[in-house]
C-alpha positions as CSV (number, residue, x, y, z in Angstrom):
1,X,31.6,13.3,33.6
2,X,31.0,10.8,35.7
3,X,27.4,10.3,35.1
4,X,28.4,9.7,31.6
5,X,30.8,7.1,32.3
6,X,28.1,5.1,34.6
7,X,25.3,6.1,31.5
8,X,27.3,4.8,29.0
9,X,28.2,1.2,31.3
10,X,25.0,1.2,31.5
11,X,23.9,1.3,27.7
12,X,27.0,-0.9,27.0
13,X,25.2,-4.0,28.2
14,X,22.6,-3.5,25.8
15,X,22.9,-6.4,23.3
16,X,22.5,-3.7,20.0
17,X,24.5,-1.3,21.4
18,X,26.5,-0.4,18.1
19,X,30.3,0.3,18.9
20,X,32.0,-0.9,21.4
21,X,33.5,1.2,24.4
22,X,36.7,1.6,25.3
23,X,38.8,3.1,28.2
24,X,39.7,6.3,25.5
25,X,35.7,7.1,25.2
26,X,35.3,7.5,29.0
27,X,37.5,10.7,28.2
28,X,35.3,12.6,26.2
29,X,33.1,15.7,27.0
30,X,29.5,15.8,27.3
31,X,29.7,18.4,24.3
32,X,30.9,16.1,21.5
33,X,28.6,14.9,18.7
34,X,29.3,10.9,19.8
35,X,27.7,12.3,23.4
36,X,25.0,14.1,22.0
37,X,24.6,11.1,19.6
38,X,24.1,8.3,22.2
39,X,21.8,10.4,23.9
40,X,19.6,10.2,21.0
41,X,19.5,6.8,20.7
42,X,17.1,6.7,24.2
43,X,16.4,3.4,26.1
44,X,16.2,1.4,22.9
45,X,20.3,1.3,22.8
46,X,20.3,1.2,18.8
47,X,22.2,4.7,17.6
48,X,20.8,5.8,13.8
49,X,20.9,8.7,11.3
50,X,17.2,9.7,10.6
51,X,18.7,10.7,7.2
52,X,19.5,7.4,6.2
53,X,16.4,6.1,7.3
54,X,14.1,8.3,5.1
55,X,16.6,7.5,2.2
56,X,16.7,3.8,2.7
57,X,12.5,4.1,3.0
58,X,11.9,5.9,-0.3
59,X,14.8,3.9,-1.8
60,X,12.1,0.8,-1.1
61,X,9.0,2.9,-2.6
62,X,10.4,2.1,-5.9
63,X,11.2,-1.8,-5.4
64,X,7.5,-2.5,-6.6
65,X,5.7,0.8,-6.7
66,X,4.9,0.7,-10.8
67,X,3.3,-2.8,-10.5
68,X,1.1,-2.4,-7.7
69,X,0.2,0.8,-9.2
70,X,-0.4,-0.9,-12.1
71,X,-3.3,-3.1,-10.4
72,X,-5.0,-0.9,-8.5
73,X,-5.6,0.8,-11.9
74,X,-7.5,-2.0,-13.6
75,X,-10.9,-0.9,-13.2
76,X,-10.3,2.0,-15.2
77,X,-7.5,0.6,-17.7
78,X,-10.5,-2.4,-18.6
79,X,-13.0,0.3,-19.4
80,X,-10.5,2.5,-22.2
81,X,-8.3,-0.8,-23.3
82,X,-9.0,-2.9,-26.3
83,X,-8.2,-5.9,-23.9
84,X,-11.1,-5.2,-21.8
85,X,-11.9,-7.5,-18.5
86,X,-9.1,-10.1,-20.1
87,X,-6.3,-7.3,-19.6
88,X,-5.6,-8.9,-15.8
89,X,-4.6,-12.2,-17.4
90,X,-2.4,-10.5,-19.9
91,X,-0.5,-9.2,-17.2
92,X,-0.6,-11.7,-14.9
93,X,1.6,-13.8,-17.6
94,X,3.7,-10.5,-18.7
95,X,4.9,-10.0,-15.0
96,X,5.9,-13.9,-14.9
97,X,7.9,-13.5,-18.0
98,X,9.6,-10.7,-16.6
99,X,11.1,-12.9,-13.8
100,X,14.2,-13.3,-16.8
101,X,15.2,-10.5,-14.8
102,X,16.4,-12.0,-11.6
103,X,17.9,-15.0,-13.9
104,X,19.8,-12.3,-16.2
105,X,21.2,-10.6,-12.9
106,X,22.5,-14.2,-11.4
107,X,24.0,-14.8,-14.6
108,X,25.9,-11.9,-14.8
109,X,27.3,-11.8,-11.1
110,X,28.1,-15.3,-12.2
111,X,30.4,-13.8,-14.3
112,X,31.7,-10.8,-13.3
113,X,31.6,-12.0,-9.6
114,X,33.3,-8.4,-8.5
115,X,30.2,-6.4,-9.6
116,X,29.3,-4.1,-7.4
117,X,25.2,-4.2,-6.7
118,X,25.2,-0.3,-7.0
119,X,26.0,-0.2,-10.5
120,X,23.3,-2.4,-11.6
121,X,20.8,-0.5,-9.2
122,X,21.3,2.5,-11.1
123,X,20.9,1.5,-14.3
124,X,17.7,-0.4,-13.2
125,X,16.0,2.6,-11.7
126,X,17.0,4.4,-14.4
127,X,14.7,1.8,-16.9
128,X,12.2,1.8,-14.6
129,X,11.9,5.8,-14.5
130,X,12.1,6.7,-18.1
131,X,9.3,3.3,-18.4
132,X,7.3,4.8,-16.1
133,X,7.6,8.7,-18.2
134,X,6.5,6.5,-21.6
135,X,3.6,4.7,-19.6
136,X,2.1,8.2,-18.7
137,X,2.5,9.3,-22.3
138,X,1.6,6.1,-24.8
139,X,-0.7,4.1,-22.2
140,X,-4.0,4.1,-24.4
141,X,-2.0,3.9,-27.8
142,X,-2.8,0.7,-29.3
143,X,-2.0,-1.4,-32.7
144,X,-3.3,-3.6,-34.5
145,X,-1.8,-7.4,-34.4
146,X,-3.5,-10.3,-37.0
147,X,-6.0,-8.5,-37.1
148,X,-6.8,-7.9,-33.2
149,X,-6.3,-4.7,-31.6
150,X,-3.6,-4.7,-28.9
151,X,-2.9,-2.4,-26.2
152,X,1.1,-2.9,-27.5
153,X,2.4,0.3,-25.7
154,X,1.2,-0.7,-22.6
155,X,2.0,-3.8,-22.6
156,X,5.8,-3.6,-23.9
157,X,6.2,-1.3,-20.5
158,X,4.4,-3.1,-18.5
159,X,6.9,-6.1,-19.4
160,X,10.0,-3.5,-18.7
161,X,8.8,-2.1,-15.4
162,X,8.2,-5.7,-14.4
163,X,11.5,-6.3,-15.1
164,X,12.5,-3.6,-13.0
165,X,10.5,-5.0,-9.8
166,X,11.1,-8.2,-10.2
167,X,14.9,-7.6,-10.3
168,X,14.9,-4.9,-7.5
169,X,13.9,-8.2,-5.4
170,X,17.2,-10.1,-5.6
171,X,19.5,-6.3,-6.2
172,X,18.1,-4.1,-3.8
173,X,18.1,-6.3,-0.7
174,X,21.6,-7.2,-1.2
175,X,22.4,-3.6,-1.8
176,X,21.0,-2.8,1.4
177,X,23.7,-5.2,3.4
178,X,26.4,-2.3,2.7
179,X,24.8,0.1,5.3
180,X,24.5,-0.9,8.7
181,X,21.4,-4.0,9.9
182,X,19.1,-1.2,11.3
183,X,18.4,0.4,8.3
184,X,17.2,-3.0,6.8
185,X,13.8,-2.2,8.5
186,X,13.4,1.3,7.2
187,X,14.1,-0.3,3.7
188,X,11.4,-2.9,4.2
189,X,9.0,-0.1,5.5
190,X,10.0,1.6,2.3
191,X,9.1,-1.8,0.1
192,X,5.5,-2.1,1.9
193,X,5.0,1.3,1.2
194,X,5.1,0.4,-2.6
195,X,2.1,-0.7,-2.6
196,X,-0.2,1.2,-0.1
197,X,1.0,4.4,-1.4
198,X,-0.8,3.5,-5.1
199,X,-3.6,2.4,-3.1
200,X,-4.5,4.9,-1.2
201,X,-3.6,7.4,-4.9
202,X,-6.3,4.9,-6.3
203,X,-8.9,5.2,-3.5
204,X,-8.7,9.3,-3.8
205,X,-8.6,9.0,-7.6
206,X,-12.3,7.1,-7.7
207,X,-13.7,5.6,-10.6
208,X,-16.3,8.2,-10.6
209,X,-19.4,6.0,-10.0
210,X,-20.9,2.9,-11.8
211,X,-21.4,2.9,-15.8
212,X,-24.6,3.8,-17.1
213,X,-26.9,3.4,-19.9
214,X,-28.1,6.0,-21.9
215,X,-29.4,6.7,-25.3
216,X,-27.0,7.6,-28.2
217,X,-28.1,7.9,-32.0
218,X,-25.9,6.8,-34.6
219,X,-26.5,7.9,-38.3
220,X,-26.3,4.9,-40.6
221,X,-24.5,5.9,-43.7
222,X,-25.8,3.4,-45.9
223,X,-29.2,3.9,-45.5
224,X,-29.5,8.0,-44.6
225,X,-31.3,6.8,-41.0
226,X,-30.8,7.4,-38.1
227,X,-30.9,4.6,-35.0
228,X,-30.8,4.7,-31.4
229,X,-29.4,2.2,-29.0
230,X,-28.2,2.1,-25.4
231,X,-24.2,2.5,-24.7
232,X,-22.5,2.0,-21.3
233,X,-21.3,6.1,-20.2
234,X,-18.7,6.4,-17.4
235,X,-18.5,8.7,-15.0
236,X,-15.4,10.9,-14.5
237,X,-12.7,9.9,-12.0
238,X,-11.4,12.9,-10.2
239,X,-8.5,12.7,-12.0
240,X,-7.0,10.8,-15.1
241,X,-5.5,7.6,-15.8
242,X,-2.1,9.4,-16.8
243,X,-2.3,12.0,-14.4
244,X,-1.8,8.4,-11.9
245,X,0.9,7.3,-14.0
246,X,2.9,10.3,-13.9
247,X,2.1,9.7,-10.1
248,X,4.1,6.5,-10.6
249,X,6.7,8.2,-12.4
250,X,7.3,10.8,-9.5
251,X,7.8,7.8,-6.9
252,X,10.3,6.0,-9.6
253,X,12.1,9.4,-9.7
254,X,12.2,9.8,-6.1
255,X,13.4,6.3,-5.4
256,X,16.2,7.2,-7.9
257,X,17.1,10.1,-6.4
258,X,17.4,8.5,-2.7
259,X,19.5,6.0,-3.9
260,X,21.8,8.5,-5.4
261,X,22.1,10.6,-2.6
262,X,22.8,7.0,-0.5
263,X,25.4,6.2,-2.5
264,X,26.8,10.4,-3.0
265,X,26.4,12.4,0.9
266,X,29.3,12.5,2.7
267,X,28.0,12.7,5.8
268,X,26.1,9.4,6.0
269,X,29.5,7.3,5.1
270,X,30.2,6.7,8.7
271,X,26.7,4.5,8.6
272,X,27.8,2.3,6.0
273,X,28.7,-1.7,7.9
274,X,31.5,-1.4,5.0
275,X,31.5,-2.1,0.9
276,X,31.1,-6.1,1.0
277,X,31.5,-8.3,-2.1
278,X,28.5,-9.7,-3.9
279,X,29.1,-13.0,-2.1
280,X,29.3,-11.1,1.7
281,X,26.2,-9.1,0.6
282,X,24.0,-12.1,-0.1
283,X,25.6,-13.7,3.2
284,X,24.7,-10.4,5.4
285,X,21.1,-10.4,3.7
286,X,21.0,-13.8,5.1
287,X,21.6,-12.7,8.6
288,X,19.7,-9.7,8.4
289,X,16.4,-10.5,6.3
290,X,14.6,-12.1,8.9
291,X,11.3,-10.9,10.9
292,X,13.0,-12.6,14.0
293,X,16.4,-10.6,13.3
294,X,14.2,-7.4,13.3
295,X,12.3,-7.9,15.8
296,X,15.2,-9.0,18.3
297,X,16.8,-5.5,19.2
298,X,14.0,-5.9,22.0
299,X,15.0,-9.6,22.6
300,X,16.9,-12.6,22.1
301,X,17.5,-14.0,18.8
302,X,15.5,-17.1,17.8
303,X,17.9,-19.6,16.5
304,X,18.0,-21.8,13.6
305,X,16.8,-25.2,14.8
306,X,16.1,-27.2,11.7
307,X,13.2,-29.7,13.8
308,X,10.3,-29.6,11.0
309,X,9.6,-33.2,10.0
310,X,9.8,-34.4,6.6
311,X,6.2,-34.6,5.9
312,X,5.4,-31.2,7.6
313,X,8.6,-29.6,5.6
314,X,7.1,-31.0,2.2
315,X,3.6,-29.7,3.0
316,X,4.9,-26.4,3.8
317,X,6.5,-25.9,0.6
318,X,3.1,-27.3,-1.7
319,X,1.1,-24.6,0.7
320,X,3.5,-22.0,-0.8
321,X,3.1,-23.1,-4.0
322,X,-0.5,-23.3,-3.5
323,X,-0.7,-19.9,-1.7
324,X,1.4,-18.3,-4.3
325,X,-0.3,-19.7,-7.8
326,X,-3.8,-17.7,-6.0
327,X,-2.8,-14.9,-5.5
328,X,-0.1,-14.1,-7.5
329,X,-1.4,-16.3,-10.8
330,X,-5.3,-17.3,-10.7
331,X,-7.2,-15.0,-8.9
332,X,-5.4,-11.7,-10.5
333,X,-6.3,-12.2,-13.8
334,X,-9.6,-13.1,-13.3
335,X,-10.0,-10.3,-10.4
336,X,-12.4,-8.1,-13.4
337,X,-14.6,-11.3,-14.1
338,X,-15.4,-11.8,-10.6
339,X,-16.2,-7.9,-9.7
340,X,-17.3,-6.2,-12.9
341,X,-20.6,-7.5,-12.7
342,X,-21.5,-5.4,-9.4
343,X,-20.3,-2.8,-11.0
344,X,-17.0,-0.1,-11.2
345,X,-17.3,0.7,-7.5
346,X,-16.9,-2.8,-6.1
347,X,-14.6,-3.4,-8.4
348,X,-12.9,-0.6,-7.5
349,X,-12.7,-0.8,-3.5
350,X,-11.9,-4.9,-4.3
351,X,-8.2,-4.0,-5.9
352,X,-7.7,-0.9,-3.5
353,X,-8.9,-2.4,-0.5
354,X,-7.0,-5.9,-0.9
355,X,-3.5,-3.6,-2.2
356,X,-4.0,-2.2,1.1
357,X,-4.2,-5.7,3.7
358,X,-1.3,-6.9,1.5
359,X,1.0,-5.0,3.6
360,X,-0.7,-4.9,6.8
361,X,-0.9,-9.0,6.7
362,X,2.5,-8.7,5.9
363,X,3.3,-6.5,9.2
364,X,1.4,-8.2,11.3
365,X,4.1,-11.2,11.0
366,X,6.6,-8.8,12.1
367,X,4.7,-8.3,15.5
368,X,3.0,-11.5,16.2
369,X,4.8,-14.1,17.3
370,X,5.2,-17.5,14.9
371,X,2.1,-18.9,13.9
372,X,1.4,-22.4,14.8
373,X,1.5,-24.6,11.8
374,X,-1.8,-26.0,13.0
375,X,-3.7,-22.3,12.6
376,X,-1.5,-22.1,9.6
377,X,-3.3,-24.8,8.1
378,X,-6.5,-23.3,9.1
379,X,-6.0,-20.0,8.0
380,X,-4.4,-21.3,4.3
381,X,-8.0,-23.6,4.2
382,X,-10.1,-20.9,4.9
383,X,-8.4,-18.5,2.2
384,X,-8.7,-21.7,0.0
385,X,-12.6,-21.2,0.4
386,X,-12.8,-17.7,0.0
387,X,-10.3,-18.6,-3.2
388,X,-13.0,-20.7,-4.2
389,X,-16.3,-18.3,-3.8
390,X,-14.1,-15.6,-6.4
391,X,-13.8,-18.3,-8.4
392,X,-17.3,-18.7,-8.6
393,X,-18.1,-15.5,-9.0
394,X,-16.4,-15.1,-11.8
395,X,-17.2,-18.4,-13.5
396,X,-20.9,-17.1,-13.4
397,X,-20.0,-14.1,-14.6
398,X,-22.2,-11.9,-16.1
399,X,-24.5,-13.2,-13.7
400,X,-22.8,-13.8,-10.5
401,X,-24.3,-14.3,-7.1
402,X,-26.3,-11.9,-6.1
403,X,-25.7,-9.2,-8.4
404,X,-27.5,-5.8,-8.4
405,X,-27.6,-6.3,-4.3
406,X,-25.5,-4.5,-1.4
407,X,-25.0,-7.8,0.1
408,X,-23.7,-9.4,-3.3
409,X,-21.0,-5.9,-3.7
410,X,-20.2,-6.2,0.1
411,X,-19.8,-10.1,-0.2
412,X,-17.2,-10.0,-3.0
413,X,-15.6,-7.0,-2.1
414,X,-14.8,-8.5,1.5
415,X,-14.0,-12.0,0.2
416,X,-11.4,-10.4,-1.7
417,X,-9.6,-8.3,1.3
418,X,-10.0,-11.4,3.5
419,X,-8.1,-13.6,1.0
420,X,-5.6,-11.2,0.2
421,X,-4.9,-10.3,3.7
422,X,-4.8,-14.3,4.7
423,X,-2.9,-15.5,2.1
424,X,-0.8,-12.6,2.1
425,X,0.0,-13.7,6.1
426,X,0.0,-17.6,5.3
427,X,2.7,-16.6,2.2
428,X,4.9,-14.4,4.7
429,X,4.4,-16.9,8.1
430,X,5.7,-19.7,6.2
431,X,8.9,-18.3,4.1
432,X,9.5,-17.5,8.0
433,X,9.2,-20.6,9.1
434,X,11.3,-22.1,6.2
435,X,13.8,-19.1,7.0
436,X,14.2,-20.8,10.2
437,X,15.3,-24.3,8.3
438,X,18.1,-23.0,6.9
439,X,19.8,-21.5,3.6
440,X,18.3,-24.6,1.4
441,X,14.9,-24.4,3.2
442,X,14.8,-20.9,2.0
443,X,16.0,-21.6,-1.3
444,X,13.2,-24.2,-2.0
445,X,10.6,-21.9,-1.2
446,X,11.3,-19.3,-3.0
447,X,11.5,-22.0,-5.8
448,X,8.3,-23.0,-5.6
449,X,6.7,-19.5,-5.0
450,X,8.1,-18.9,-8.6
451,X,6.7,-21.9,-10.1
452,X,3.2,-21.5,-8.5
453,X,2.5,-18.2,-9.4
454,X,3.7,-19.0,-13.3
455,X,1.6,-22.1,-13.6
456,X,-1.6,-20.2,-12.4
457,X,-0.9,-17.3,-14.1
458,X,-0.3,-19.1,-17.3
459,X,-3.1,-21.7,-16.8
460,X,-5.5,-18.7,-16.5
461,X,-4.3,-17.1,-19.4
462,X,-5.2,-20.2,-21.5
463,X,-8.6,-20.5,-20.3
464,X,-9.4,-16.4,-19.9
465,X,-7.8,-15.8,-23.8
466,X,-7.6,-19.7,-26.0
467,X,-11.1,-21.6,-24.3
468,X,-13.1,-18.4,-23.2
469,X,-14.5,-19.9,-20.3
470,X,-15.0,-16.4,-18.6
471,X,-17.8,-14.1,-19.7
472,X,-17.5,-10.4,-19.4
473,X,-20.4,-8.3,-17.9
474,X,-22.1,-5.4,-20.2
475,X,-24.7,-3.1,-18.4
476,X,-27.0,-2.0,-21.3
């Protein structure tokens, strides 16, 4: 007993230890579960229910899961769509629109300011689960709209599962302030997760191999002969378009079914940090949504100093707006312009590969330490010329640098995982940084993230769909 008492006066100086001793605990035996428990929690001092971590992780599969999926998709969604290679800039434009989400939410907390965030959770993962059902089932049904074919079905639910994402981003956060700060991290392993998962799907799905030209004869009707002329073949992926939407589906479902049993087990109520108001979530989401927060239980906490100069705190907010209109606006929907012309493979390993740095650019600001604004500056030019070389590449499209080479399908394919993955970083480093200025810092940044991804996405769309600057490649 009394090398528990010295154990536990030893842990207690620990500055995450979670509850605080008192006199009664040095009473209790080494058999009860609040022994065995702080024995689990090992030298790191922070005592957790696996449980609720593998909850809270696939709750944060579905914050973005069908949207990301949705990307890492195009190469074979351009190839069976009426859209073709201008489908990217329809939904480039559709997922900006959808923001009305994260408005329609505010307004309604707004006015029924004793909403509880779990209600609305389950009515959004509900939409986004019965979207994603409909996807697998109606994705390749089109109409016909003025005379122009539209992929309508696809596009309606792309709209509603953007919706669903976009909202999950100012619900599911907050949400996540009623259980205790050190299942934030799990959740935000959970998030990152919604978009490798569909990339790695995508990389074992294939496109099954370039396009090819072969011979196909067509009887003319009119004139009782018959004519031959060369039509683009595909090869087969190793599995189906829908069979990776129900894929989707299943990770909606099981989000759904996480947060349910979050909400539901009895046995994981003693993790809960209480049932705040929608006003105390937001503020607990504001002292726990930080890299620096997570990334103290080993350390102190860095504190808000508030030093950036004027000039440096307006140029970090036009680099996020910069940042954020590239890769969230210009590049995507002109992503099949800029690889289709070195054929489905590049293209291919180009959306995969760059899903995939998204999150690992992301995680590396969790265990770096801040960047200085110097190499920030560097790192946002060079991703600016990279930025610049897609741009090119698909501006010269169907007959883009290098084409038919392994250099020229190496090039592009790396000049898009290097942007991503920079950009990605240069995004994340400098919400951080603005994190650090305060609650209006942070408000302005994500202010102008919104704005620069809807005028590039929206720009693009005019010049992709109204002024056809953008040529699409054919191989035969």
């Amino acid at each position: 007993m009394r090398r528990l008492v010295m154990e536990r006066q030893r842990w207690s100086i620990l500055p995450n230890f979670p509850y605080p001793l008192t006199p009664a605990d040095n009473t209790l035996s080494e058999r009860t579960p609040l022994t065995r428990r702080i024995r689990m929690t090992g030298l790191t001092g922070v005592d957790r229910r696996p449980l609720v971590d593998l909850l809270a992780m696939i709750f944060g599969v579905g914050a973005w899961v069908a949207i990301n999926g949705m990307w890492v998709e195009l190469p074979l969604l351009v190839l069976h769509l009426p859209e073709g290679w201008n489908l990217p800039s329809y939904l480039s434009v559709i997922i900006q629109v959808a923001n009305i989400g994260p408005i329609a939410y505010s307004i309604l907390r707004s006015l029924r300011p004793g909403l509880r965030p779990a209600k609305v959770v389950y009515g959004l993962l509900a939409l986004g689960s019965v979207a994603s059902l409909l996807l697998a089932l109606l994705w390749d049904k089109t109409s016909w709209i003025h005379g122009v074919e539209h992929s309508t079905a696809l596009l309606s639910l792309v709209f509603l599962l953007a919706f669903v994402d976009c909202t999950s981003s100012v619900l599911f956060l907050p949400y996540m302030a009623v259980w205790r700060e050190i299942y934030l991290s799990s959740y935000l392993v959970g998030e990152g997760l919604s978009g490798l998962l569909p990339a790695l799907m995508a990389l074992i799905q294939g496109v099954g191999g370039n396009a090819k030209c072969e011979n196909v004869t067509i009887l003319n009707e009119t004139s009782g002969f018959n004519y031959t002329h060369l039509e683009p073949v595909t090869l087969n992926p190793r599995f189906s378009v829908t069979g990776f939407f129900f894929f989707l589906m299943a990770m909606m479902v099981a989000s759904s079914a996480a947060f349910t049993l979050l909400e539901h087990l009895p046995g994981i109520k003693s993790e809960r940090a209480g049932t705040p108001s929608p006003n105390n979530s937001v503020e607990a989401l504001e002292t726990s949504h930080s890299n620096t927060q997570l990334m103290s239980n080993y350390g102190g906490v860095k504190t808000m100093t508030g030093n950036m100069s004027p000039s440096v705190y307006w140029l970090m907010l036009a680099g996020q707006a910069w940042a954020c209109s590239l890769t969230n606006g210009v590049l995507p929907s002109i992503q099949s312009f800029s690889c289709g012309a070195y054929g489905n493979v590049p293209f291919h390993l180009a959306v995969t590969l760059s899903a995939l740095a998204n999150p690992v650019a992301a995680l590396m600001t969790l265990m770096l330490p801040r960047c200085k604004r110097w190499l920030l500056t560097l790192m946002g030019a060079v991703g600016s010329l990279l930025a610049a070389y897609i741009l090119a590449t698909a501006a010269l499209s169907p007959h883009p640098p290098l084409m038919g080479t392994t250099a020229g399908e190496a090039l592009v394919v790396l000049s898009w995982v290097l942007f991503t993955g920079l950009m990605t970083y240069v995004r994340v480093e400098i919400a951080n940084q603005m994190r650090e200025e305060g609650q209006n810092a942070l408000f302005w940044c994500g202010a102008v993230t919104q704005v620069g991804s809807a005028v590039g996405a929206v720009v693009m769309f005019v010049l992709v769909n109204v002024y056809y600057l953008f040529t699409p490649y054919t191989p035969c």
